[in-house]
Backbone as a chain_set.jsonl record, in Angstrom:
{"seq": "XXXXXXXXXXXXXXXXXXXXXXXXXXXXXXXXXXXXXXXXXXXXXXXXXXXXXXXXXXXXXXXXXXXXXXXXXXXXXXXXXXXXXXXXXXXXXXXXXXXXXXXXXXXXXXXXXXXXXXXXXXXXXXXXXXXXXXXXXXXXXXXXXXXXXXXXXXXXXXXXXXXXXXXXXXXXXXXXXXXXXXXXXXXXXXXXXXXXXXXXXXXXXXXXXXXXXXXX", "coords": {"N": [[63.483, -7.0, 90.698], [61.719, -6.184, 89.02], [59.792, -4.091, 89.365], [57.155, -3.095, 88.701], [55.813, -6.029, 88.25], [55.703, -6.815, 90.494], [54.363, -5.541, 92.503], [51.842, -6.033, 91.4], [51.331, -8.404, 92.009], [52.028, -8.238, 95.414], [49.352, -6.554, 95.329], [47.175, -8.354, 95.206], [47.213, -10.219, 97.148], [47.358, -8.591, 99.555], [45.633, -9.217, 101.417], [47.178, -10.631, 103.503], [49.132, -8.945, 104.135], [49.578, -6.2, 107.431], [47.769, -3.485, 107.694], [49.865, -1.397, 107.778], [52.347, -2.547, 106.677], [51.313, -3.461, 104.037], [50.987, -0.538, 103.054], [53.391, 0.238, 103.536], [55.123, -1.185, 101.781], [53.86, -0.622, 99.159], [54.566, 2.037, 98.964], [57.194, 1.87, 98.294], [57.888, 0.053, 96.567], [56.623, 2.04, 94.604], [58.236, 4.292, 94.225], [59.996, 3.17, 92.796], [59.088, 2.21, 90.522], [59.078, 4.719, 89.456], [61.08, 5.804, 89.198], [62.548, 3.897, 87.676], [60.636, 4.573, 85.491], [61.713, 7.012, 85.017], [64.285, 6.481, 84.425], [63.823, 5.011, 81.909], [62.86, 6.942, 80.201], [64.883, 8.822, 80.128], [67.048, 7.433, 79.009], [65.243, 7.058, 76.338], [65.058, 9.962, 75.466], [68.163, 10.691, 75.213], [68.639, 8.784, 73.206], [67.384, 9.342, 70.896], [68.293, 12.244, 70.803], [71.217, 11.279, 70.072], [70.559, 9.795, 67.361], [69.333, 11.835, 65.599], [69.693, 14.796, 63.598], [67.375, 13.724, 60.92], [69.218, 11.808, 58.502], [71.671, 10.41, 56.616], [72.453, 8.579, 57.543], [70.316, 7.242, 58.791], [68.274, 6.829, 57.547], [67.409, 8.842, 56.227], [65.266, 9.125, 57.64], [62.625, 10.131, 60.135], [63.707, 9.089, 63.57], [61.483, 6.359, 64.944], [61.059, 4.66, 67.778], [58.064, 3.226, 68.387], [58.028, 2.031, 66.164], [59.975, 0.927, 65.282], [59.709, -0.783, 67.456], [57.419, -1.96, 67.286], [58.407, -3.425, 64.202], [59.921, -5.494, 65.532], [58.268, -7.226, 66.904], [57.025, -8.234, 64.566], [58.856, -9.861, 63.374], [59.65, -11.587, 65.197], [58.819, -14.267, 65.773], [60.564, -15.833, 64.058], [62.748, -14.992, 64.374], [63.876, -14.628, 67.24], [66.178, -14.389, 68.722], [68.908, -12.22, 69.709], [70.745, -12.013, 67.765], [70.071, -13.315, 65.163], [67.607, -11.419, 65.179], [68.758, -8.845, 64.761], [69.353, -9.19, 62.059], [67.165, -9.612, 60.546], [65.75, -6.998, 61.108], [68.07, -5.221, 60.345], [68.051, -5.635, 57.006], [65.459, -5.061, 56.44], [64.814, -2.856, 57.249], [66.68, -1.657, 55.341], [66.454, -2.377, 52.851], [63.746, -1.211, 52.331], [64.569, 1.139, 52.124], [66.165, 1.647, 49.951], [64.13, 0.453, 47.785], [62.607, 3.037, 48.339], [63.634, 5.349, 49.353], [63.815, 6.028, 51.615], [64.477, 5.014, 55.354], [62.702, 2.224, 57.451], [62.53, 2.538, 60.277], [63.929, 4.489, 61.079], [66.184, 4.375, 62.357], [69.428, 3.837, 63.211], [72.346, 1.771, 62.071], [75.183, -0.463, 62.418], [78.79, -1.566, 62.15], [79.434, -4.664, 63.268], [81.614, -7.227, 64.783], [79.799, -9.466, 64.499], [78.11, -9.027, 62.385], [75.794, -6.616, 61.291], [74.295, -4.257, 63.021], [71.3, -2.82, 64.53], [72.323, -0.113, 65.705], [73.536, 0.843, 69.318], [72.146, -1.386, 69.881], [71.235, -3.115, 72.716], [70.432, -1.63, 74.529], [67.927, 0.035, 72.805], [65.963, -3.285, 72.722], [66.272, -3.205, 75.503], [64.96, -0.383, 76.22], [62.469, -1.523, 74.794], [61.673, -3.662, 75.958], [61.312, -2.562, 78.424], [58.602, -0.947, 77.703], [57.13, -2.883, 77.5], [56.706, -4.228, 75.307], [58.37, -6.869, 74.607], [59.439, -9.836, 76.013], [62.119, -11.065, 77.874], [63.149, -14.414, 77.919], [64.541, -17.353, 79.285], [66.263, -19.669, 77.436], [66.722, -23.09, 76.335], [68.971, -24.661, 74.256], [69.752, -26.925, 71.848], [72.448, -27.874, 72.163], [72.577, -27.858, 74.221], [73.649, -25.897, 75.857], [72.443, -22.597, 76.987], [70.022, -20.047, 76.331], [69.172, -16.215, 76.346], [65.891, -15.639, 74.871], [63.731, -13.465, 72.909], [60.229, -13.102, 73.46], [56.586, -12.194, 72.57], [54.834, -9.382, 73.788], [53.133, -7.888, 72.949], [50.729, -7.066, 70.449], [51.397, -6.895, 66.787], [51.004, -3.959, 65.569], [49.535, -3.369, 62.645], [49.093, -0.931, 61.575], [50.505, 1.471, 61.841], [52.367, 1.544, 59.728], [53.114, 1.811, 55.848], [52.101, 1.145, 52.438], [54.231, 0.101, 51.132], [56.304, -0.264, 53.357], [55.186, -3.015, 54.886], [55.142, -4.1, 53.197], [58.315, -4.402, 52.281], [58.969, -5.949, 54.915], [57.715, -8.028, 54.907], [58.766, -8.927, 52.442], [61.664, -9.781, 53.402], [61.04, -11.378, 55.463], [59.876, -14.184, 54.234], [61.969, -13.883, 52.712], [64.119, -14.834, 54.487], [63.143, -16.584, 56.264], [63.062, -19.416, 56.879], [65.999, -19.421, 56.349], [68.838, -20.552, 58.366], [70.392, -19.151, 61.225], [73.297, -19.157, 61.612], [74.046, -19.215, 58.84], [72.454, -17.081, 57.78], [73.995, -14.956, 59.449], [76.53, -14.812, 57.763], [75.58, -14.594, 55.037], [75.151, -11.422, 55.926], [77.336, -10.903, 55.803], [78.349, -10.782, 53.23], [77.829, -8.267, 52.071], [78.542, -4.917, 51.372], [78.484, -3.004, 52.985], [78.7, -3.628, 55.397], [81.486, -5.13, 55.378], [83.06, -2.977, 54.493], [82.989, -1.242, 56.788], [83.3, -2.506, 59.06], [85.771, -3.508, 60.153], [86.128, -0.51, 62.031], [84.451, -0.373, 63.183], [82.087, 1.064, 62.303], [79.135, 2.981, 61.601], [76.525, 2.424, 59.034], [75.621, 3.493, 56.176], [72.681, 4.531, 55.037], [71.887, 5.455, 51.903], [74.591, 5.0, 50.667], [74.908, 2.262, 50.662], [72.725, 1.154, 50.592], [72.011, 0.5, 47.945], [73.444, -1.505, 47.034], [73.231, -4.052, 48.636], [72.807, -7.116, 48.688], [71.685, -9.907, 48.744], [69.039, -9.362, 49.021]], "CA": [[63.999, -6.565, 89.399], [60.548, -5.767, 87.9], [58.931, -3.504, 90.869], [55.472, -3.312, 88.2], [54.772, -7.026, 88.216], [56.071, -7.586, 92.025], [53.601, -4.801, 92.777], [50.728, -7.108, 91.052], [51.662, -9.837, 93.126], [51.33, -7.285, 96.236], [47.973, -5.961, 95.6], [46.589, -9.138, 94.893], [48.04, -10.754, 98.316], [47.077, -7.78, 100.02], [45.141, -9.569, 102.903], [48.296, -11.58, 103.798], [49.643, -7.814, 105.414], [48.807, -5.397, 107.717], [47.721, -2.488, 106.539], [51.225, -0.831, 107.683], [52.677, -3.398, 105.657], [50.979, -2.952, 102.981], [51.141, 0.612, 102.492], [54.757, 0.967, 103.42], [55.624, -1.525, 100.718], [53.254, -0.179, 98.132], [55.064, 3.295, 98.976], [58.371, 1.764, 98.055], [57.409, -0.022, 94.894], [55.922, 3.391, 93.745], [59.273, 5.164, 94.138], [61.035, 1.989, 92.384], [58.557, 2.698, 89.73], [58.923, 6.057, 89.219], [62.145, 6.168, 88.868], [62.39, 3.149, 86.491], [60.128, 5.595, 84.567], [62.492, 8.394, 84.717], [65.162, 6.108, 83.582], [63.378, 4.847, 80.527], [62.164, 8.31, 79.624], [66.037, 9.166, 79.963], [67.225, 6.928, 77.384], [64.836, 7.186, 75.122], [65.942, 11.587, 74.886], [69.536, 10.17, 74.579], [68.622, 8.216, 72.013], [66.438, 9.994, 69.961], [69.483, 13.201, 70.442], [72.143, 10.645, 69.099], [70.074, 9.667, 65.795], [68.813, 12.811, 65.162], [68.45, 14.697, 62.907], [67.701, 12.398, 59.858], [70.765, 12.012, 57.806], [72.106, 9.065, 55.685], [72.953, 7.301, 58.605], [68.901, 7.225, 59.792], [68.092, 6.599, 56.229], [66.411, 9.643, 55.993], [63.51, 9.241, 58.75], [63.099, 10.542, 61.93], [63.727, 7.565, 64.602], [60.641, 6.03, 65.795], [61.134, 3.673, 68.604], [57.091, 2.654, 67.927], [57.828, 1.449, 64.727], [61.117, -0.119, 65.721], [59.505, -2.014, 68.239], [56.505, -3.028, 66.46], [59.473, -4.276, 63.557], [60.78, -6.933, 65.876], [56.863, -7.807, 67.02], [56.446, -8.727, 63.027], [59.518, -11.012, 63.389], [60.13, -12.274, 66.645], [58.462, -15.377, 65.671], [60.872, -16.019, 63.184], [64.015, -14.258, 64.968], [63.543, -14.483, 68.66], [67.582, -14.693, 69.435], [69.371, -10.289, 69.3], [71.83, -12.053, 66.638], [68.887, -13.237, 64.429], [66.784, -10.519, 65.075], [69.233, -7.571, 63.772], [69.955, -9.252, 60.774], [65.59, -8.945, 60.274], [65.38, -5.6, 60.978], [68.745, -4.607, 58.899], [67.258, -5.647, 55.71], [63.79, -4.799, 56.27], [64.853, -1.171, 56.972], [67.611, -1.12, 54.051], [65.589, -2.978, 51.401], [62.622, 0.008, 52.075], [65.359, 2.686, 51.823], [66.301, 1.209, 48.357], [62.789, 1.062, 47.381], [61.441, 4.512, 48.433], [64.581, 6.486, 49.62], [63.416, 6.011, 53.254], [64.003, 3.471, 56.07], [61.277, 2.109, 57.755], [62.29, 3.024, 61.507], [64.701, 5.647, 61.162], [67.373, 3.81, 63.541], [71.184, 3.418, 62.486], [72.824, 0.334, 61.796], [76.295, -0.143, 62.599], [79.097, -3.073, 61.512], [80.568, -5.442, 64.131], [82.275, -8.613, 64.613], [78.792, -10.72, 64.43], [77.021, -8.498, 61.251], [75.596, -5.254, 60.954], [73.052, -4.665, 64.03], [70.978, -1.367, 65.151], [73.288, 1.202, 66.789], [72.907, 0.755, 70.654], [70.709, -2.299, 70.027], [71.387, -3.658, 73.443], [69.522, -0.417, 74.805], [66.829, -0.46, 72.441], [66.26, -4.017, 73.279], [66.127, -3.439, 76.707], [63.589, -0.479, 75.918], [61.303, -2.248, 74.341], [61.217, -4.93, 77.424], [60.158, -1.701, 79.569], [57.743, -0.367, 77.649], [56.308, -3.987, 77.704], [56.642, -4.912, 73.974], [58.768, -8.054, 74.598], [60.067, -10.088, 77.37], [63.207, -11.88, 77.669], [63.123, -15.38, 78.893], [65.599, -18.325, 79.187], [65.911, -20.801, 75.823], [66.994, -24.583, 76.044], [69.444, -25.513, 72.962], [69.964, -28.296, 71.35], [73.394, -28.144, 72.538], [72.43, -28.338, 76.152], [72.917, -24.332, 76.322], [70.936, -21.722, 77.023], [70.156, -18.807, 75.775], [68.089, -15.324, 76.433], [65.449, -15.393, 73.677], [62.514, -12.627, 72.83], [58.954, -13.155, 73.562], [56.214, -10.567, 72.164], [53.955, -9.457, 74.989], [51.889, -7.21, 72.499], [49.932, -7.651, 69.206], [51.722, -5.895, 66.041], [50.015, -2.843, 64.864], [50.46, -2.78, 61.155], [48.383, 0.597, 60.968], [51.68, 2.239, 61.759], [52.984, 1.306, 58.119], [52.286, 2.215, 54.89], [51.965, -0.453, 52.12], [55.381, -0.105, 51.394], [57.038, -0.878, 54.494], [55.191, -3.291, 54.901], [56.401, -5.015, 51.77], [59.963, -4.858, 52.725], [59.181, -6.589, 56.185], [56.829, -9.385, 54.51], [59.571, -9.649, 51.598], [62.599, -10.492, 54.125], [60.323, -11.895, 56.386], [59.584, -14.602, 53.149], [63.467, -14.384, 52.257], [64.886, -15.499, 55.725], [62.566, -17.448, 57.606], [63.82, -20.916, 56.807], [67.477, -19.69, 56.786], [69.425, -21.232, 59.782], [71.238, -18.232, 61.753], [74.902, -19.633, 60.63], [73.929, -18.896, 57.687], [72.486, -15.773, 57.572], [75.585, -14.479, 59.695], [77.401, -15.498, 56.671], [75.285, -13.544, 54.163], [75.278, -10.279, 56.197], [79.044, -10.685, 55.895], [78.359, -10.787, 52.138], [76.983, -7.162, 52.152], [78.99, -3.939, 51.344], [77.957, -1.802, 53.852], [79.311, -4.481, 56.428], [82.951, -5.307, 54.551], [83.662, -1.889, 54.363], [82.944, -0.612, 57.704], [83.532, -3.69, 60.305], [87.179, -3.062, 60.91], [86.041, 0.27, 63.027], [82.701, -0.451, 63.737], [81.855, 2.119, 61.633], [77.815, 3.513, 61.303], [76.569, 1.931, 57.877], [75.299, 4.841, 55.453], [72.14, 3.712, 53.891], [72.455, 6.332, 51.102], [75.828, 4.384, 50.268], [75.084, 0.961, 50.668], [71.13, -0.234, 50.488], [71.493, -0.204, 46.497], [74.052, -2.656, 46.878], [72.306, -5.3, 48.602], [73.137, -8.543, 47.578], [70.695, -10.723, 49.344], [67.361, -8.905, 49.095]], "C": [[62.895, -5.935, 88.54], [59.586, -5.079, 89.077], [57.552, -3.706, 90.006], [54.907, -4.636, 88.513], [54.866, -7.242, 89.76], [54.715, -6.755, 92.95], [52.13, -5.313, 92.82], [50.424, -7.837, 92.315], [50.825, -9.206, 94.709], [49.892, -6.685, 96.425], [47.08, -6.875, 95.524], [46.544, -10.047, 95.976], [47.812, -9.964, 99.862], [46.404, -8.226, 101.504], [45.623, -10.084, 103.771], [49.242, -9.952, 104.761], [48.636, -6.8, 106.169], [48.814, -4.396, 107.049], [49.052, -1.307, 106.771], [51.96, -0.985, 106.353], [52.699, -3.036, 104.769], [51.141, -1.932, 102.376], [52.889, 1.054, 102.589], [55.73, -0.138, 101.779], [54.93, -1.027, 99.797], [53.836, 1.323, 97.871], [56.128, 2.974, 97.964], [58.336, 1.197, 96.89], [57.037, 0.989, 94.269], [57.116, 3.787, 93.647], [60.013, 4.217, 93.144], [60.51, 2.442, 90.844], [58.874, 3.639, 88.696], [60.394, 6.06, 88.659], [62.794, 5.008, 87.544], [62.043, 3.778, 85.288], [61.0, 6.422, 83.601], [63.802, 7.729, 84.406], [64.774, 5.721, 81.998], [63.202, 5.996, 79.902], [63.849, 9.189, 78.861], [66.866, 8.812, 78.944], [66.59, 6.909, 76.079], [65.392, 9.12, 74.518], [67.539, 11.273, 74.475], [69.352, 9.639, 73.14], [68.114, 9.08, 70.496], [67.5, 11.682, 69.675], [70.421, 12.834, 69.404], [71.773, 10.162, 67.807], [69.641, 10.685, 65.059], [70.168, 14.196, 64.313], [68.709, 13.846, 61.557], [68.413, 12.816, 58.566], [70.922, 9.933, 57.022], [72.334, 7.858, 56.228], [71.443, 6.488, 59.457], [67.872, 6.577, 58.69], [66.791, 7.653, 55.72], [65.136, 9.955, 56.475], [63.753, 9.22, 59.885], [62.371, 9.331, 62.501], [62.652, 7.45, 65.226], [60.486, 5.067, 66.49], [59.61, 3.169, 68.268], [57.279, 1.932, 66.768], [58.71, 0.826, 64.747], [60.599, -1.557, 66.268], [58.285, -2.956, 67.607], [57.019, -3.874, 65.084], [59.616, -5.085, 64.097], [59.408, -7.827, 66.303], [57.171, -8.893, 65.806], [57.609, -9.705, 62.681], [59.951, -11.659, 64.128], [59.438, -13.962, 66.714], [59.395, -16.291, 65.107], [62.645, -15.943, 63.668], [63.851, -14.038, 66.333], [65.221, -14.071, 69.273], [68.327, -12.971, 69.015], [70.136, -10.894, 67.996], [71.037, -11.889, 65.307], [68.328, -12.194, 63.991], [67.213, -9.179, 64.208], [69.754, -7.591, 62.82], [68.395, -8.951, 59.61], [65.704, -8.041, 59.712], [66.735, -4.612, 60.463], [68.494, -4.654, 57.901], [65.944, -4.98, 55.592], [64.476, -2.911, 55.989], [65.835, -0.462, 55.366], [67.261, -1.386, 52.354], [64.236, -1.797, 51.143], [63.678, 1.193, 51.772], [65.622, 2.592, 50.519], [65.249, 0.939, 47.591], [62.308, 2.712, 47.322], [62.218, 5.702, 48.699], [64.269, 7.005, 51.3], [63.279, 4.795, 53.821], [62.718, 3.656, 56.928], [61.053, 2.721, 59.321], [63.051, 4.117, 62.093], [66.132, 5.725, 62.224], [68.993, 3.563, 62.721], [71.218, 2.342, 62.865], [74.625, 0.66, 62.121], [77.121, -1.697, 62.538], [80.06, -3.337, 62.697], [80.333, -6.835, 63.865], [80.932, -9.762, 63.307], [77.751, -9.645, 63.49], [76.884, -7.361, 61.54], [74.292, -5.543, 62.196], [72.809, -2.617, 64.294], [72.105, -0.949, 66.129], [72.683, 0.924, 68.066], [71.673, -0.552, 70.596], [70.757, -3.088, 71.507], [70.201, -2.577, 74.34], [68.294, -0.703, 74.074], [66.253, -2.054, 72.727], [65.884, -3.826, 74.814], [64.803, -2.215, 77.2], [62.038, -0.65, 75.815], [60.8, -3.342, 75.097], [60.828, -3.947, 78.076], [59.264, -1.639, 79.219], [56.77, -1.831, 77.123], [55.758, -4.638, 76.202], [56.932, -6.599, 73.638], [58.711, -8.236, 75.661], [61.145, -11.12, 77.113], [63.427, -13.453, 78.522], [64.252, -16.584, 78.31], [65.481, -19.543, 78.407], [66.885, -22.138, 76.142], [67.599, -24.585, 75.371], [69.92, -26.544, 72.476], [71.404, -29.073, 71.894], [73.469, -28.517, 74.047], [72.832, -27.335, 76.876], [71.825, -23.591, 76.555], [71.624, -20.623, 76.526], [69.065, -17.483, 75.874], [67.369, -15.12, 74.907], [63.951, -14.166, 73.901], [61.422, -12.956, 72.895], [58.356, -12.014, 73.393], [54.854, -10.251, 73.432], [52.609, -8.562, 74.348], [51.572, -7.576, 71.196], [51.139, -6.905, 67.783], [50.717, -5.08, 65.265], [50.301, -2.413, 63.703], [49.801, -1.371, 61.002], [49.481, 1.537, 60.858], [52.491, 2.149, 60.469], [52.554, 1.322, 56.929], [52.941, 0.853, 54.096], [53.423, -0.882, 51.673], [56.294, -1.009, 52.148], [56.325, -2.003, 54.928], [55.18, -4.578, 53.874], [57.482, -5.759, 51.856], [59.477, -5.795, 53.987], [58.818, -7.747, 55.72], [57.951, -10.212, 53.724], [61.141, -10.306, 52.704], [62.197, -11.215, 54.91], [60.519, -13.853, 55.557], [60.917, -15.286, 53.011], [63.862, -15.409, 53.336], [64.264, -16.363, 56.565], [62.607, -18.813, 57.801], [65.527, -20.878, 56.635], [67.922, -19.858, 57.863], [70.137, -19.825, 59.731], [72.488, -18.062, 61.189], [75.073, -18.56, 59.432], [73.382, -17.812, 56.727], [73.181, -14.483, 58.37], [76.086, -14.415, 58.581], [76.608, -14.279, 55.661], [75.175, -12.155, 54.53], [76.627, -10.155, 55.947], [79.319, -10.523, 54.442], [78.491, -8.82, 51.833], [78.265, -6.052, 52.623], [79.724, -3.33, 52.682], [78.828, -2.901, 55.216], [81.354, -4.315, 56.311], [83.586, -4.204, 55.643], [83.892, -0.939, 55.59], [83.222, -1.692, 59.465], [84.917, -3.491, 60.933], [87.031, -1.883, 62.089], [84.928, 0.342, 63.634], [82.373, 1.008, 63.193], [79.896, 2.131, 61.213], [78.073, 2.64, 59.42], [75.664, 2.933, 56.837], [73.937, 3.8, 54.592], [71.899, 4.312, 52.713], [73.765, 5.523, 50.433], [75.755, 3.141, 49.882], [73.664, -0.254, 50.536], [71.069, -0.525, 49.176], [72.63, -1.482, 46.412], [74.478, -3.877, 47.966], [72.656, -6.596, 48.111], [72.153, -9.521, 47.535], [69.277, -10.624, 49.159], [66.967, -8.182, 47.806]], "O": [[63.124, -5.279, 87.524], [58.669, -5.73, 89.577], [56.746, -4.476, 90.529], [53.764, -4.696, 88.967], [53.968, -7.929, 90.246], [54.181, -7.299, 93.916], [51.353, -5.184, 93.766], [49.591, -7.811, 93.221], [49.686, -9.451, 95.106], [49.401, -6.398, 97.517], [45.949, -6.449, 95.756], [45.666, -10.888, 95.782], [47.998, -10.471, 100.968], [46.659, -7.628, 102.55], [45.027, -10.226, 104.839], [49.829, -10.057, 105.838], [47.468, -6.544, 105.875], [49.519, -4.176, 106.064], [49.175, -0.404, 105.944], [52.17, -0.219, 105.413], [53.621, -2.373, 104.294], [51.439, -2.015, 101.184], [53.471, 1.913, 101.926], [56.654, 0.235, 101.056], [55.861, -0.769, 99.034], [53.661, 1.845, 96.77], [56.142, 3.585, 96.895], [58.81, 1.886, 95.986], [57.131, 0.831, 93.052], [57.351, 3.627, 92.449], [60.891, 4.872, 92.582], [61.299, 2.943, 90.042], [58.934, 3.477, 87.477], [60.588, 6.411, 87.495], [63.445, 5.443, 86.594], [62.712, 3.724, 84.255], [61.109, 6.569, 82.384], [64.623, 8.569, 84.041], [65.423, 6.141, 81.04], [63.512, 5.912, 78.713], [64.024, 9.792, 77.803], [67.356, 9.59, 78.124], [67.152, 6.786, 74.991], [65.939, 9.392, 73.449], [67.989, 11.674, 73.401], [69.897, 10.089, 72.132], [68.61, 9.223, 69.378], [67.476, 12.224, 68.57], [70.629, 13.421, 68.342], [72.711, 10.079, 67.013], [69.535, 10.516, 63.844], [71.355, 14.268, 64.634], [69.789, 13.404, 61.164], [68.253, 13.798, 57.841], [70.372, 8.833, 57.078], [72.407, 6.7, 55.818], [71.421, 5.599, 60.308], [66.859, 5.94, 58.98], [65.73, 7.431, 55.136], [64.241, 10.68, 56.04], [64.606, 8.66, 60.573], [61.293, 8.778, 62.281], [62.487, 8.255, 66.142], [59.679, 4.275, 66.003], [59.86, 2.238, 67.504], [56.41, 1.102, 66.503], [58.508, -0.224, 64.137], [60.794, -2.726, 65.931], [58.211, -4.178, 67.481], [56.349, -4.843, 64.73], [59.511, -6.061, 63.354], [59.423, -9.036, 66.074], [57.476, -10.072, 65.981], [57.409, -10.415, 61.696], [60.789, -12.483, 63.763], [59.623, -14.698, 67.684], [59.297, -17.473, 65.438], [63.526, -16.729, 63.319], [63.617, -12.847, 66.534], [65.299, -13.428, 70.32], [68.156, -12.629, 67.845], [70.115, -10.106, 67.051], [71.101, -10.933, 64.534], [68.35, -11.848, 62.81], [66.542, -8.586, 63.364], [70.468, -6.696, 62.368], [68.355, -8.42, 58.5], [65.775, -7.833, 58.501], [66.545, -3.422, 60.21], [68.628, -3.544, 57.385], [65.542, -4.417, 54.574], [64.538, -2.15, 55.023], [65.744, 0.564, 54.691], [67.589, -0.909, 51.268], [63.801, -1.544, 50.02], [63.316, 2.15, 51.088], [65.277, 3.559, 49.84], [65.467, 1.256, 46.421], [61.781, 3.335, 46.401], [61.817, 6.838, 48.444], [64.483, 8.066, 51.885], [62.592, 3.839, 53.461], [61.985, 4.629, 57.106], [59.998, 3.219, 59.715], [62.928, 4.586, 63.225], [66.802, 6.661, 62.661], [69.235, 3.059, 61.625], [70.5, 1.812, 63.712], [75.166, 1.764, 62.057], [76.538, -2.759, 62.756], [81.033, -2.681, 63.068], [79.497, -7.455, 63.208], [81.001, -10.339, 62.222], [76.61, -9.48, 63.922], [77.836, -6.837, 62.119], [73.588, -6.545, 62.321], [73.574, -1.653, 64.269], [72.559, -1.519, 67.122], [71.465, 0.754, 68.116], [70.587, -0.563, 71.175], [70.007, -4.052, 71.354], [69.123, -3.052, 74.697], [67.551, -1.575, 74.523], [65.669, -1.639, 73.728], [64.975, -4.566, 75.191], [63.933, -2.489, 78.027], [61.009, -0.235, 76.349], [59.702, -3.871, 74.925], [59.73, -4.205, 78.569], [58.434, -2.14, 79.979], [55.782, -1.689, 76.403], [54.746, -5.311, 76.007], [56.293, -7.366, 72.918], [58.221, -7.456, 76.478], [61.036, -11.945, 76.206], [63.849, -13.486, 79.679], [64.677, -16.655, 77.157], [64.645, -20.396, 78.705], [68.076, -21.824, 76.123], [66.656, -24.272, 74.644], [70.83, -27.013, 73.16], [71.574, -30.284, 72.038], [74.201, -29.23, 74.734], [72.694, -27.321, 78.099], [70.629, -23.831, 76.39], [72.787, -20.265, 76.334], [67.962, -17.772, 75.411], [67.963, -14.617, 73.953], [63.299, -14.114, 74.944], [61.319, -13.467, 71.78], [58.869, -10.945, 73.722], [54.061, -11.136, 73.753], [51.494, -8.467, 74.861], [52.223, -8.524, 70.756], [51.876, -6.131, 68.393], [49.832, -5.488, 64.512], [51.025, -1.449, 63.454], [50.221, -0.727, 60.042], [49.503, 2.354, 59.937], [53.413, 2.961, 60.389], [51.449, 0.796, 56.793], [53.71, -0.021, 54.497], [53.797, -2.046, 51.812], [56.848, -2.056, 51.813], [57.042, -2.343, 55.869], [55.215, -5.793, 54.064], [57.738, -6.951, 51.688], [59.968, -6.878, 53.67], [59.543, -8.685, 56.048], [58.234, -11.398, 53.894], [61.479, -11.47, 52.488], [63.069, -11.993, 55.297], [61.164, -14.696, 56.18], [61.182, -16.486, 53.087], [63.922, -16.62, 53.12], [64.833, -16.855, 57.539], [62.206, -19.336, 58.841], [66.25, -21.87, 56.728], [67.317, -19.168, 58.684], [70.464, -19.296, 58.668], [72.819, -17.127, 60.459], [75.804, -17.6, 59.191], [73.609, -17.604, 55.536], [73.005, -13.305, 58.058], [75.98, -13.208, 58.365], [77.086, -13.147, 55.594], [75.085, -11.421, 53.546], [77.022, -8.99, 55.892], [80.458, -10.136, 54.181], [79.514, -8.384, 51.306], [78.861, -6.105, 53.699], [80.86, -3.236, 53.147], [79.699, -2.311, 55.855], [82.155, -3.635, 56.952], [84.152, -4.25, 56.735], [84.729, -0.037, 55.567], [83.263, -1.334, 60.642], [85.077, -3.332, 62.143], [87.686, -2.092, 63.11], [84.577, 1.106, 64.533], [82.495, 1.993, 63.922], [79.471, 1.207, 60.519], [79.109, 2.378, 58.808], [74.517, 2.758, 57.248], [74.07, 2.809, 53.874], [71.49, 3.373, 52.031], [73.648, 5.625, 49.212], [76.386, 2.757, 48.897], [73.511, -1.473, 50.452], [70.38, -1.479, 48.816], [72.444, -2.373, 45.583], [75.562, -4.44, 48.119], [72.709, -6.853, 46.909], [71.754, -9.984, 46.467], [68.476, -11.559, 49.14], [65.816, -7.773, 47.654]]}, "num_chains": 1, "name": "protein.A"}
């Protein structure tokens, strides 16, 4: 499932085949690779087509998956679980658009069942596990479920943010980080921009809806 790390494993093990072996699997991991590549590379032009160009729905900034992903870095401590997490990085980005008239990562938001979450966040998300930002590993709960939660595999680079944006991230960061999930489900459900657009899953305009905010 992960030809890069299985590859590790392989070169490290290396005296354990012959050198047939060896090279005919090291061939075939390369192609596994490659094309992994050329799928990631693929979604990210999709993506970056479908948000573009920046419009009310982007909050006025062109989409930077870097700055996305280093967003969930700066709360994944805090928000490790996708439900959690895109209730984070909806405020953070809609509380800077209502500050400055620009969000912070230039990604749409969009309203379903369970809150307002990045457009395609299942994609992004998955992403940001290629390009080796997170990793997704299996969570224990109290209930005696489990659950896939986020791990950060890299550092966050605040240089990418001006003092601004990183304002908004610190200030929701601040707001939410002792609210229980439940319960900040519950207050995204408070929130306009949600209401008004959840019946069709409707894109959430931040132009329309970051001055009225309730929460932040």
């Amino acid at each position: 499932m992960e030809p890069k790390e299985f590859k590790k494993i392989i070169v490290a093990k290396k005296n354990i085949f012959t050198k047939n072996q060896y090279e005919k699997t090291i061939s075939h991991l390369d192609k596994m690779i490659e094309k992994e590549e050329e799928l990631v590379d693929s979604l990210e032009k999709y993506l970056i087509k479908k948000f573009s160009p920046p419009n009310a729905y982007t909050g006025y900034n062109v989409t930077s998956f870097e700055k996305f992903f280093n967003m969930i870095l700066f709360f994944i401590n805090n928000a490790f679980f996708r439900l959690r997490l895109n209730k984070f990085l909806f405020y953070a980005d809609f509380l800077n658009y209502r500050r400055t008239g620009y969000s912070i990562s230039g990604v749409p938001y969009v309203a379903i069942t369970n809150g307002p979450v990045a457009e395609d966040y299942n994609t992004l998300f998955s992403l940001a596990i290629a390009k080796n930002y997170i990793s997704e590993v299996e969570s224990l709960l109290p209930s005696g479920d489990s659950e896939e939660k986020f791990v950060s595999l890299k550092k966050f680079d605040e240089s990418l943010f001006d003092e601004s944006e990183l304002k908004s991230m610190n200030d929701v960061l601040e707001k939410f980080k002792f609210v229980k999930t439940d319960r900040l489900k519950k207050m995204s459900h408070d929130e306009d921009g949600w209401k008004d657009n959840k019946d069709k899953c409707r894109l959430i305009s931040y132009q329309n809806y970051a001055f009225l905010l309730k929460h932040v």
